[in-house]
N, C-alpha and C positions, 0 to 999 in steps of 0.2 A: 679396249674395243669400244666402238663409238656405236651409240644407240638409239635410234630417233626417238622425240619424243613425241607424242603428237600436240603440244604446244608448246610455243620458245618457252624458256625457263631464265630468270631473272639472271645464277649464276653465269649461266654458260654466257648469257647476253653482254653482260659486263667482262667476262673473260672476252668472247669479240673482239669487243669496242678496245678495251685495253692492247690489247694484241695489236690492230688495229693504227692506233694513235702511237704505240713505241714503235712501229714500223715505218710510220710519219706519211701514213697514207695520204695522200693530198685531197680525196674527195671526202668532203667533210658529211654528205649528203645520208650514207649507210652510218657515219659511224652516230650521228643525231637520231637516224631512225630508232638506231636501239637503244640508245640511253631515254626515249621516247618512251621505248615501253619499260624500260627500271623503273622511270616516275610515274609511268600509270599505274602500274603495280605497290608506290610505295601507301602504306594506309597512316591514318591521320597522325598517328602518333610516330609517324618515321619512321616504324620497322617496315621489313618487308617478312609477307608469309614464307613457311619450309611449304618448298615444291614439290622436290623428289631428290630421290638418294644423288651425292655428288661424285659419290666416290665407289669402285668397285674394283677387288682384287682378286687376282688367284680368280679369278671369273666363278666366284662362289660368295663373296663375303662383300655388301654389301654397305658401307659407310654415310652417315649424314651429318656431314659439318654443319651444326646450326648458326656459327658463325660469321658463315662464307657468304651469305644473302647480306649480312650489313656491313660486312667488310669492302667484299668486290665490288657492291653497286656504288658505297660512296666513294671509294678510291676510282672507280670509273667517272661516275659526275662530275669530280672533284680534279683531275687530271685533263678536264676536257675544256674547262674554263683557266685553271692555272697552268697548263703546261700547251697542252695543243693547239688552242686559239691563237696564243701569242707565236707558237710555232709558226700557222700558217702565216699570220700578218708577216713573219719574218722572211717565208719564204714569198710573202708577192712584192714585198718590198725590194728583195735583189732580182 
């Protein structure tokens, strides 16, 4: 069950953009927005902070991947320069 939050959240943001880029969306414009806000959000030392629970089951139990904030933002930054850029170049070029 999907649940707003009242401010974007770093995970969900890089799920997005991920989503997003393996779909091969062509306008590069949203998927920059939010990898915008991953790096505004990361702090000096390249972690990023735990936001809020990631996970919920059985719509009772509650889960916090503290892993999931350094895993998903850098495999989203890190996919948008090595895999989807050159994507797009590929697709203006044919």
């Amino acid at each position: 069950m999907y649940v707003q939050h009242e401010q974007s959240q770093v995970v969900n943001t890089a799920w997005a953009c991920l989503a997003l880029m393996h779909a091969r969306y062509p306008f590069k414009e949203a998927i920059e927005k939010g990898l915008k806000l991953i790096m505004s959000r990361q702090q000096n030392n390249g972690e990023w902070y735990q936001e809020d629970v990631e996970g919920v089951f059985n719509n009772t139990c509650m889960i916090g991947y503290p892993n999931y904030k350094l895993y998903f933002t850098s495999w989203a930054l890190g996919r948008y320069h090595h895999v989807y850029l050159p994507m797009l170049k590929e697709m203006d070029s044919s």
